[in-house]
C-alpha angles and dihedrals in degrees: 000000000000117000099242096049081056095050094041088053093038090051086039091055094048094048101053089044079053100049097037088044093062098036089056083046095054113049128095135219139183111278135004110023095201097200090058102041121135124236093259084045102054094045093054093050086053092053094052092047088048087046092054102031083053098042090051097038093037089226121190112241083261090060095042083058100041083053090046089060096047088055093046090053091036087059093044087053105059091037088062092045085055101036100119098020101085095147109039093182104053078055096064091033079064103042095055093030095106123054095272130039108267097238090181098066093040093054096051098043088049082045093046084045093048097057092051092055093050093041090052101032099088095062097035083045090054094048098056091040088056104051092040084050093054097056119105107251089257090056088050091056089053108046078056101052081053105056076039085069099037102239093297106151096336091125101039106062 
């Protein structure tokens, strides 16, 4: 493939991660607004996730825990991913102000995201393994019918 063709579809892809990234990030809706949950409200969002993930999967008090700290890292994760980003939509607003997209900044600021992740993967990675590790084959099954079926009713029963 020509090199240009690489770089066009390489600068097209980022783009569009970039673009979708900060629209997901933007927008509002009723009720709990998770990225800008205080600390009581997000523990208590926690709980009631615990309460229902343990109730549905019928997890032991070790896998409760094992789940609790891969929504705590979980949590850390994306708010270092965020940290810096508080209003997702005057970035953009910055990154397409002028008559071109500013590819520059985009770049820098996917560049700047993409290290965070890398640098925090391995532990939010862990945590998940090890709680995942630590279901009974059957709870697996289901945690998996479940993400078969994208997250549709698996919570209200």
């Amino acid at each position: 493939m020509k090199t240009w063709i690489k770089r066009t579809l390489i600068g097209v892809v980022s783009g569009s991660v970039l673009l979708g990234g900060l629209a997901a990030c933007g927008h509002r809706h009723e009720g709990w607004h998770r990225s800008q949950l205080s600390q009581e409200d997000a523990a208590k969002w926690r709980e009631r996730l615990l309460e229902r993930a343990g109730k549905e999967l019928q997890l032991d008090a070790d896998q409760k825990v094992k789940l609790g700290a891969a929504f705590d890292q979980l949590r850390e994760h994306r708010n270092t991913v965020v940290a810096g980003l508080a209003d997702p939509r005057a970035e953009l607003r910055a990154l397409v102000g002028g008559e071109r997209l500013d590819r520059a900044r985009a770049q820098t600021w996917v560049d700047e995201k993409t290290q965070l992740l890398r640098g925090d993967s391995p532990r939010t990675i862990g945590a998940l393994a090890d709680f995942y590790d630590g279901l009974r084959p059957e709870q697996q099954a289901k945690l998996r019918a479940w993400l078969d079926r994208r997250g549709h009713g698996f919570w209200r029963s």
